[in-house]
N, C-alpha and C positions, 0 to 999 in steps of 0.2 A: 219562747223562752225555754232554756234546756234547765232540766231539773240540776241542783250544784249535787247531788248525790248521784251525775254520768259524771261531772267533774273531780268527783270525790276521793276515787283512785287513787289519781297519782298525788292528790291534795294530802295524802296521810300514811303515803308510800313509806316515810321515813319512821312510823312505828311501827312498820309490820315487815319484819324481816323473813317470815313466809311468804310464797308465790302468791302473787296477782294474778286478779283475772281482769285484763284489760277490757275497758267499753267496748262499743262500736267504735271503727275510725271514723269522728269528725272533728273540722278543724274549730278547735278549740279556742276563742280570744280571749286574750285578759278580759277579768270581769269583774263587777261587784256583785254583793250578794244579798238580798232580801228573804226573811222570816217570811214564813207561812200558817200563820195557824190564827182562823178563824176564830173570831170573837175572842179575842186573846189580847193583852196590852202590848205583845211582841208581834201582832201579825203588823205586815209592811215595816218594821223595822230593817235599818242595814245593817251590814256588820262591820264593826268599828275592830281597827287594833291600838290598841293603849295597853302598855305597861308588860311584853310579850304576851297577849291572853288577846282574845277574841270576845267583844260584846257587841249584845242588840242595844242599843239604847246611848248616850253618853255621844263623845268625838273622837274622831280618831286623834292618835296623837302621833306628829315627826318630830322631826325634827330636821336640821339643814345646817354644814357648820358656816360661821361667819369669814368666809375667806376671797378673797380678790379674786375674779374672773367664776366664778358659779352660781348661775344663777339658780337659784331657788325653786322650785315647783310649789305648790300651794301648798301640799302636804293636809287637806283639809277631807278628803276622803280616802276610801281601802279600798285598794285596786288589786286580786290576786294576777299573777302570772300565767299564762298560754298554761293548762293542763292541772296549774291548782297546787302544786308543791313548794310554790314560794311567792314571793310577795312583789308586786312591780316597783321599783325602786331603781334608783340612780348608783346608792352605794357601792363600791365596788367590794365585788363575794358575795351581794345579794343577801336575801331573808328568807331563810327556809322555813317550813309549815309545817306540824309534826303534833300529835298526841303527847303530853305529856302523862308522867305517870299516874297520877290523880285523874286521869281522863279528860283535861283541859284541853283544848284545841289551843294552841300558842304558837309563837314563833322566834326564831332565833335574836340572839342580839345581833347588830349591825357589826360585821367584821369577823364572825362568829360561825360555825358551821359547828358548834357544840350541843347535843340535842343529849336529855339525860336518857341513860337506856332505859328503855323496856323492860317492864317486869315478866311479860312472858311474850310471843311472838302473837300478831294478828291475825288471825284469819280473812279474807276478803271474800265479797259475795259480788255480785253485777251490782254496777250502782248506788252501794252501801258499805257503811265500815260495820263487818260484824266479830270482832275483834273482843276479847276480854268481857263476853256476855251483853258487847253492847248492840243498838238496834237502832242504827241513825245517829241525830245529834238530839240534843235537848238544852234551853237555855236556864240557869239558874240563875233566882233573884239573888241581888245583892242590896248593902245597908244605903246604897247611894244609887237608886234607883236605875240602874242597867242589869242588864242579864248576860250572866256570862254563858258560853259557850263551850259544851262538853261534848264526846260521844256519850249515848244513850246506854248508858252502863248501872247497876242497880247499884257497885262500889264504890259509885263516884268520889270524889271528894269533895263535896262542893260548898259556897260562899257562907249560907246560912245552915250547914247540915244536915239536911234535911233534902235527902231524894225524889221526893215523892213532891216537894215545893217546884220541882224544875219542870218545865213544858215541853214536847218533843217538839218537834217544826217540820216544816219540808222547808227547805232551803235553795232559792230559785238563783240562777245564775244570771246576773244581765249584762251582756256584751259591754266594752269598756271601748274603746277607740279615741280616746284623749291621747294626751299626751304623755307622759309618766308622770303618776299624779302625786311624787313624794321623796325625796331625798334617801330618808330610812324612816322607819313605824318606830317610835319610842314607848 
């Protein structure tokens, strides 16, 4: 298994308008993504997309429209894209992956390539996003028992307020080889 922080690069490319430092060349498959952290109620958790935001915990959410001749994908799990910057999807214009300003890992609306700017540019390190003081990812609880998905930042914004509530993870990558597993992430 490749760790999702060689993925992670080009996964968060779209909030860091300073230079990258690209991985090793390997080839990259769409993937899902499993929490890491030991004796933790997030370790082996996947990561769901619902509501643009990224959680451990909870379903993903699609959706698929009701129209003659397309058929549906299952739209039941999160499948990122080859290299980690958008999302596998049917839609056409795709789903991009991006920081948001609050430090949330999110992704675009369907149809949508509108990403809100940056409050200041990211810095990239090998294998991590160390961008805006942060150092990794970390999940925050929330009141409806999932854990949302941040970079590792001390200003986060996060669900219950309280920074020091959120867990960091290592975040594993695990090759995908289905089919396209979702229309668009709702």
């Amino acid at each position: 298994m490749k760790s999702f922080f060689a993925l992670a690069l080009p996964l968060l490319a779209a909030a860091a308008p300073a230079p990258i430092t690209e991985p090793r060349a390997e080839a990259n498959p769409n993937f899902n993504v499993m929490a890491i952290r030991s004796a933790s109620p997030i370790h082996y958790s996947q990561l769901n997309a619902a509501g643009q935001k990224f959680w451990l915990g909870g379903k993903t959410s699609s959706y698929c429209p009701d129209i003659d001749g397309i058929q549906c994908p299952p739209g039941n799990q999160t499948v990122l894209a080859s290299g980690g910057n958008s999302l596998d999807v049917e839609v056409p214009g795709g789903q991009q992956v991006y920081v948001a300003p609050s430090g949330a890992l999110s992704f675009t609306q369907a149809h949508s390539a509108n990403i809100p700017p940056a409050p200041q540019s990211a810095p990239w390190s090998h294998y991590t996003f160390n961008g805006w003081g942060a150092s990794g990812f970390m999940a925050c609880p929330t009141e409806d028992n999932r854990w949302q998905v941040f970079v590792a930042m001390q200003n986060a914004t996060v669900p219950q307020g309280n920074v020091s509530d959120c867990l960091g993870f290592s975040a594993m990558a695990l090759p995908y080889k289905g089919e396209v597993p979702a229309w668009q992430y709702a």
